[in-house]
ROBAMAR-693278 format. One record per residue: x, y, z of N, C-alpha, C, CB in turn. Coordinates in steps of 0.001 Angstrom, whole numbers, padded with zeros to 6 digits, always signed. Glycine has a CB too. Layout:
XYZXYZXYZXYZ ...
***
This chain:
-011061-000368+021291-011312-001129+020085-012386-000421+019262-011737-002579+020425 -012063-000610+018306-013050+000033+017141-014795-000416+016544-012140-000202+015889 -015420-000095+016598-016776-000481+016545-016556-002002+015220-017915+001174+015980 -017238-003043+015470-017179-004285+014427-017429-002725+012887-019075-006039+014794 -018756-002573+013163-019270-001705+011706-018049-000964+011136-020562-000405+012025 -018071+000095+012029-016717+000861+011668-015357+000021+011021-016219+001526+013081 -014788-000651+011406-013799-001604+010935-014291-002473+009804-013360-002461+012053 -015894-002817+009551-016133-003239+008671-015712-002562+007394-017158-003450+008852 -016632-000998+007528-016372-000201+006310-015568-000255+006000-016475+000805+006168 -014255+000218+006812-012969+000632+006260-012490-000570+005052-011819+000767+007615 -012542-001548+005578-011866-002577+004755-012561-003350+003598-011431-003533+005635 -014193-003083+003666-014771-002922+002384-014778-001729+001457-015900-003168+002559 -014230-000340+002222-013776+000768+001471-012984+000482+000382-013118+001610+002220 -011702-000497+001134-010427-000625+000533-010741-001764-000831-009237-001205+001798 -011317-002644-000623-012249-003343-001603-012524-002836-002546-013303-003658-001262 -013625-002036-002323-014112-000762-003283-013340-000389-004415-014175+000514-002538 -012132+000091-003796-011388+000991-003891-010575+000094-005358-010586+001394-002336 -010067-001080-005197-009271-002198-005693-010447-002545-006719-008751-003462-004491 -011528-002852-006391-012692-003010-007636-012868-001779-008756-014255-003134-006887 -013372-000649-008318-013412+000138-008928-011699+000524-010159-013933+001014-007813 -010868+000535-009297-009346+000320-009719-009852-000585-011682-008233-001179-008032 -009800-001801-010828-009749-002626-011979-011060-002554-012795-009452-004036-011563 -011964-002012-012960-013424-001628-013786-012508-000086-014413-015350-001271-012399 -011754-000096-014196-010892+001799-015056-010355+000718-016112-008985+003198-013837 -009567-000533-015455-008538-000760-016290-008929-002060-017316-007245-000993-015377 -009860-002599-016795-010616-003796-017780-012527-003716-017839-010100-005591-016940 -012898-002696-017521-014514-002238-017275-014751-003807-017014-015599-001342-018817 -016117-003973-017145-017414-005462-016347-017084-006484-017097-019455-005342-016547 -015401-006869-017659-015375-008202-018404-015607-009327-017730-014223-008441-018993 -015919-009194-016633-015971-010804-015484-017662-011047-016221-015940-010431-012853 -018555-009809-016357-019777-010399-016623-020171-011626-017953-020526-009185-016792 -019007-012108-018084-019135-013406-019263-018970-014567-018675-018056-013447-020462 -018240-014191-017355-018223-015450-016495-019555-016132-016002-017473-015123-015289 -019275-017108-015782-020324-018118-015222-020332-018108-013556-019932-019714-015794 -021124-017895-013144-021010-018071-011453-020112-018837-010928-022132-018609-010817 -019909-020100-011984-018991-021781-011284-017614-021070-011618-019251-023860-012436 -017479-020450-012525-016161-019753-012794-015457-018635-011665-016428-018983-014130 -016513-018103-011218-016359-017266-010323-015844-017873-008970-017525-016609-010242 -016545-019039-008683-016214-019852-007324-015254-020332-007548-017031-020857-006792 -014530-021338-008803-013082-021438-008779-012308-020379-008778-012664-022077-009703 -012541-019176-008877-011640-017964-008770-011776-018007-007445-011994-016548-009499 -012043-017765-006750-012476-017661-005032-011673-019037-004948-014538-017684-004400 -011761-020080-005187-011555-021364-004734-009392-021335-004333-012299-022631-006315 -008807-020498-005899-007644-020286-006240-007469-019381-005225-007383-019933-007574 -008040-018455-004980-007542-017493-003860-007595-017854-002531-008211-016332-003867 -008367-018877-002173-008716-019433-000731-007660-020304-000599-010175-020192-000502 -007435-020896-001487-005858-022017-001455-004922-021027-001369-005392-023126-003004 -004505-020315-002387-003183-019380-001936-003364-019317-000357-003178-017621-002680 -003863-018388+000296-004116-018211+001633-004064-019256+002826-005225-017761+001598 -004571-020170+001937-004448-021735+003268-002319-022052+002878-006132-024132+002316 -002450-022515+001408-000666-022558+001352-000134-021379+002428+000047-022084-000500 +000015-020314+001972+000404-019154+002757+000475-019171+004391-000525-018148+002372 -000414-019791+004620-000774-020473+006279+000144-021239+006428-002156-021365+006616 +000335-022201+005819+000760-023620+006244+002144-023571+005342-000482-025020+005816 +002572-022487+005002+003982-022679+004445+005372-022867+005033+004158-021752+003810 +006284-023674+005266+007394-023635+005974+008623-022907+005722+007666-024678+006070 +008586-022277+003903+009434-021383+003347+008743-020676+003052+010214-021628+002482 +009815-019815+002489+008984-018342+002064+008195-017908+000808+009910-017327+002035 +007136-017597+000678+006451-017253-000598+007478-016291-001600+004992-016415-000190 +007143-017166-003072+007430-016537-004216+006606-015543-004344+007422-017289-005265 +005693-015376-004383+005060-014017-004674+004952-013478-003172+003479-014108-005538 +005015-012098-003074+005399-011349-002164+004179-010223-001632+006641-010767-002719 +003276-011132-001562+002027-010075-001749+001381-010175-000769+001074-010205-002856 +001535-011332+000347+000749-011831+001718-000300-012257+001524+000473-010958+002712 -001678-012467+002422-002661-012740+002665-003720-011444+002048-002561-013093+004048 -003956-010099+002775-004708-009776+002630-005358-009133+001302-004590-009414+003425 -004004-008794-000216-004851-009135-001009-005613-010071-001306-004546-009029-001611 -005850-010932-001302-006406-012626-001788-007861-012573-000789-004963-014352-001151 -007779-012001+000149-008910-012185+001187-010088-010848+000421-008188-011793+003198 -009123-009669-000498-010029-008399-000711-010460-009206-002080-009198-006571-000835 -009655-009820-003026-009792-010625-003902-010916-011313-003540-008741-011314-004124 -011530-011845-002495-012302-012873-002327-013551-012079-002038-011814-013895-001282 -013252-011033-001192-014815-010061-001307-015480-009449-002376-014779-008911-000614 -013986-009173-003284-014460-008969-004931-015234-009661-005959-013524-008937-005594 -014766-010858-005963-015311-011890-006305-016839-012394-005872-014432-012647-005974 -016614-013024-004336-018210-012520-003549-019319-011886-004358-017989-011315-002400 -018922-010407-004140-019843-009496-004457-020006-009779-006197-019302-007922-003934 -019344-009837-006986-019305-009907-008544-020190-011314-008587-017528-009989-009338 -019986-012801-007306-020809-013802-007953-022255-013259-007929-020685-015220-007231 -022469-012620-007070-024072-012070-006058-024631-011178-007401-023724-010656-004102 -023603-010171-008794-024354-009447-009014-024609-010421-010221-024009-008013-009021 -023601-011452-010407-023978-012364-011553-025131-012942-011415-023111-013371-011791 -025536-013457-010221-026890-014464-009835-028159-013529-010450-027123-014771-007802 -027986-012271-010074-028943-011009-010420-029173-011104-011511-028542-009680-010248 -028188-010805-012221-028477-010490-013651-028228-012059-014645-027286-009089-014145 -029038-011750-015906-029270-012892-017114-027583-013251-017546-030350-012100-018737 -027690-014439-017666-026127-014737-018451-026225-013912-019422-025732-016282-019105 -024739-013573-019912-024236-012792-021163-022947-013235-021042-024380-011135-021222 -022766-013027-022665-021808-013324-023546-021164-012169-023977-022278-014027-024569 -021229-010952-023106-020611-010279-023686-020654-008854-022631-021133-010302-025115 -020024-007734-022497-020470-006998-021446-020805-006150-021851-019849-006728-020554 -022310-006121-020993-023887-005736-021484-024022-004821-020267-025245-007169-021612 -022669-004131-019244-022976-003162-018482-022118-001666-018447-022969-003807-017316 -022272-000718-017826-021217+000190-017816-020512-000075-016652-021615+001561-017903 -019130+000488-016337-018701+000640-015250-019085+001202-013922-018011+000998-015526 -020145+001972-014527-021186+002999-013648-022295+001743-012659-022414+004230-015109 -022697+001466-013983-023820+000470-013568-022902-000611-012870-024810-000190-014950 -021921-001121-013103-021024-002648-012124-021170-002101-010729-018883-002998-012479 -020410-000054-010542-020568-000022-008960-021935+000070-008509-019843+001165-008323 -022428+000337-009361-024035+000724-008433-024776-000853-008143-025466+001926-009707 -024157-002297-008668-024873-003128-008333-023514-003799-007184-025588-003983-009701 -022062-003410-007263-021123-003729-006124-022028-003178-004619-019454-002784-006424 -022492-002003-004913-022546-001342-003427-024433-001919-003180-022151+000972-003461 -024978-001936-004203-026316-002665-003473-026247-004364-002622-027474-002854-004873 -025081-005270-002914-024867-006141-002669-024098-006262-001560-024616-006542-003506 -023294-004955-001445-022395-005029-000077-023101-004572+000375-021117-004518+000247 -024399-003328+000690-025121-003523+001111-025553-004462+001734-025457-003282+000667 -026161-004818+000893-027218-006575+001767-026379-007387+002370-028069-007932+000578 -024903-007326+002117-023359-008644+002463-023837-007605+004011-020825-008464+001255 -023741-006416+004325-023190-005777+005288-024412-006091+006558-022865-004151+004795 -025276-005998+005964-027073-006239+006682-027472-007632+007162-028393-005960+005427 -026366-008419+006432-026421-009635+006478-025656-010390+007822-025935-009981+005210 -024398-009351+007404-023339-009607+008662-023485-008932+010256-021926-009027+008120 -024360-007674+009683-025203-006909+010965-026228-008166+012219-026625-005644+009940 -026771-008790+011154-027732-009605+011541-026975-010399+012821-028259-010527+010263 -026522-011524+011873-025351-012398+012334-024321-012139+013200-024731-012720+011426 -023646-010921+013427-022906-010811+014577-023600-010589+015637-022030-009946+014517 -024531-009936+015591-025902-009981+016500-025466-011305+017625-027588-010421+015339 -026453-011768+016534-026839-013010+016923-025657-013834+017770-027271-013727+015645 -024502-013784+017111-023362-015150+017485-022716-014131+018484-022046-015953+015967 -022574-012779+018540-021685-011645+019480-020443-012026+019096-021806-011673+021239 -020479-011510+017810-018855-011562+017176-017833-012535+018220-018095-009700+017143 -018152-013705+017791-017504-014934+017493-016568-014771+016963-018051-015758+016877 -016468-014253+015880-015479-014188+014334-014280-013699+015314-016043-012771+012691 -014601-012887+016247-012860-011929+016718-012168-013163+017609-013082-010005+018142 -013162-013966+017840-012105-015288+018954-011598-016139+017911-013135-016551+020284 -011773-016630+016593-011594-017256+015484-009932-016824+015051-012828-016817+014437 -009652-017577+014612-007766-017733+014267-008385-017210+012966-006585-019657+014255 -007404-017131+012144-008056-016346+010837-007709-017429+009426-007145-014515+010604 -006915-018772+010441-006650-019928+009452-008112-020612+009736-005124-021015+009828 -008670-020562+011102-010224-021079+010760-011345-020591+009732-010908-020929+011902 -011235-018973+009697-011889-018207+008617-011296-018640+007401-011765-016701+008762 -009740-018969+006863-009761-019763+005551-010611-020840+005744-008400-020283+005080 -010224-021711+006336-011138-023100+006799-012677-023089+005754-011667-022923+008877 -013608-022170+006801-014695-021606+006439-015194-021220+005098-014683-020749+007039 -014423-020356+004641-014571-019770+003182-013962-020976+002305-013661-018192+002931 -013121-022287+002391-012710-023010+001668-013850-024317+001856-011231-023149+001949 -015012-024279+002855-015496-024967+003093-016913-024503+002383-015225-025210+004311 -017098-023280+002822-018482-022002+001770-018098-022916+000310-017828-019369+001511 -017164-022275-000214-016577-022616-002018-017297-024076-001723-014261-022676-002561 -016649-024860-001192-016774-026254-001760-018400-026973-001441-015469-027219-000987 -018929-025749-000855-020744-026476-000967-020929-025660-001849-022100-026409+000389 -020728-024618-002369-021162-024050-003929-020523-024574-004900-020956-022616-004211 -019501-024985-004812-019305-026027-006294-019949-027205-005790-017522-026481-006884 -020370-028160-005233-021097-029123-005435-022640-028562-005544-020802-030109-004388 -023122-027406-005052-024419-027236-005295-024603-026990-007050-024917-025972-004317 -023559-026106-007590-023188-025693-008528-023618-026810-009135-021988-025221-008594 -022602-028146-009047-022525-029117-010027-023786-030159-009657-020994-029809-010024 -024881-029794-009024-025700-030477-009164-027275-029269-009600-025586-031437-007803 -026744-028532-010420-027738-027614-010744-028097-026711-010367-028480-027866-010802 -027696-025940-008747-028231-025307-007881-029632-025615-007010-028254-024345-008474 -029488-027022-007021-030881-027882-006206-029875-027949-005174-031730-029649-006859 -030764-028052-003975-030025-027925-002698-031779-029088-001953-029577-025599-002005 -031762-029600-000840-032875-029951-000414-033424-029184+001182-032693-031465-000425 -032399-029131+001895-032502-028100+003073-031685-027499+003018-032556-028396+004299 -030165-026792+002465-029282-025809+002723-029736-024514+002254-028071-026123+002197 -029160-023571+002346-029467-022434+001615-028622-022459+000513-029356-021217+002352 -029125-022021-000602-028198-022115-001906-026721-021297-001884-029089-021477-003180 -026499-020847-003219-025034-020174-003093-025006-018754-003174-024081-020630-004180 -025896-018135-003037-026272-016934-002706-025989-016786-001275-027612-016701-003061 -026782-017425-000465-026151-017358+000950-024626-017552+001068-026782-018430+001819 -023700-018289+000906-022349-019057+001240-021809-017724+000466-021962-020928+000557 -021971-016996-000742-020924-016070-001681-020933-014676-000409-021773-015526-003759 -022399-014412-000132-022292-013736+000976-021778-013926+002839-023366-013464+000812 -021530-014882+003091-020620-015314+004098-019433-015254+003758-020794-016470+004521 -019091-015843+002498-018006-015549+002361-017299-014349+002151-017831-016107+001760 -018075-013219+001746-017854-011934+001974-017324-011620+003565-019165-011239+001599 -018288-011882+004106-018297-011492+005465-016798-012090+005884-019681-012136+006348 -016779-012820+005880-015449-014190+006548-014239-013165+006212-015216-016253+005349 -014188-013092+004751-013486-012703+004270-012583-011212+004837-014122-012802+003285 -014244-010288+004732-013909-009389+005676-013600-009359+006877-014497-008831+005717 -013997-009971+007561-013558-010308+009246-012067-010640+009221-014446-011791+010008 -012027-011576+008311-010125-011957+008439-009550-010597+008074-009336-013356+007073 -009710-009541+006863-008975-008324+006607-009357-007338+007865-009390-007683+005089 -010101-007720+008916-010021-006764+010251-009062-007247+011172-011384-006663+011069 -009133-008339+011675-007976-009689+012164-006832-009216+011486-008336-011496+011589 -006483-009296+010779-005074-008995+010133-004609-007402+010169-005133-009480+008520 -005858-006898+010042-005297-005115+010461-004839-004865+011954-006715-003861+010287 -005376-005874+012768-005532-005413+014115-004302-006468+014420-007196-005575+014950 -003922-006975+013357-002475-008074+014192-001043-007175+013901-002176-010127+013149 -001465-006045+013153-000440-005745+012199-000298-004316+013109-000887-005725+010337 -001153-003577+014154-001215-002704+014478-000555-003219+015847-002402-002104+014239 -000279-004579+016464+000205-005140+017624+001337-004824+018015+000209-006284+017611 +001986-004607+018882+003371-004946+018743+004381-005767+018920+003712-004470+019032 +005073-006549+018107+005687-007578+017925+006285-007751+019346+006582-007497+016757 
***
């Protein structure tokens, strides 16, 4: 089996890879978004994935799970660089500057998840990967209520913490799914 880290990269590589993609083809227009905007984007992609779970026919769109899960690390990382930076109305960055604040944040997402597997001894690999939707649909829905009550929280950690779990989650399920896909039927 492959080192957690090692398997991490790869599939935040591929992330990368899909971010950068779309900053060629629409540069930092998400930076007009609102953070709450951002979590219903995450929110839409965490449902596809739970439907997708729990479907008894076959999906109209033909695209599976693990875009929607890289979708969700994208997002993640884009709410984390929004929290950073001042609202704008307009995009006030280069494409240069979007990756250089993507990779300081996966950074800290990655240092974060270093910590934490530590600690729990990768838990995440005994986890079904419909519990990791679970999770990330459960992250979203304490950041939209923290959201909609101002970002006052009284003991939780705000939504800075949860956008970065949900990174993590996210990623853990796109390792889960590489390693189900490498099985043999």
């Amino acid at each position: 089996m492959m080192s957690t880290l090692k398997q991490y990269n790869e599939q935040l590589d591929k992330c990368r890879k899909v971010f950068a993609a779309k900053l060629g083809d629409y540069g930092p227009s998400w930076r007009i978004m609102r953070p709450a905007t951002l979590t219903d984007q995450m929110f839409i992609k965490a449902k596809r994935i739970r439907t997708l779970q729990t479907m008894t026919d076959s999906a109209r769109i033909e695209e599976g799970m693990a875009p929607e899960f890289m979708a969700l690390v994208n997002y993640g990382l884009m709410a984390l660089i929004q929290l950073e930076l001042p609202a704008s109305v307009t995009v006030d960055i280069t494409p240069d500057e979007a990756m250089t604040l993507y990779d300081k944040h996966a950074s800290d997402t990655r240092a974060l998840m270093e910590a934490k597997n530590h600690d729990y001894g990768e838990a995440w690999r005994d986890m079904r990967v419909s519990s990791i939707t679970d999770m990330i649909l459960t992250k979203i829905m304490r950041n939209k209520e923290i959201e909609d009550h101002g970002g006052r929280t009284m003991v939780s950690e705000g939504v800075e913490g949860n956008y970065a779990d949900i990174v993590n989650y996210a990623l853990f399920a796109l390792i889960l799914l590489s390693e189900a896909d490498g099985k043999p039927k």
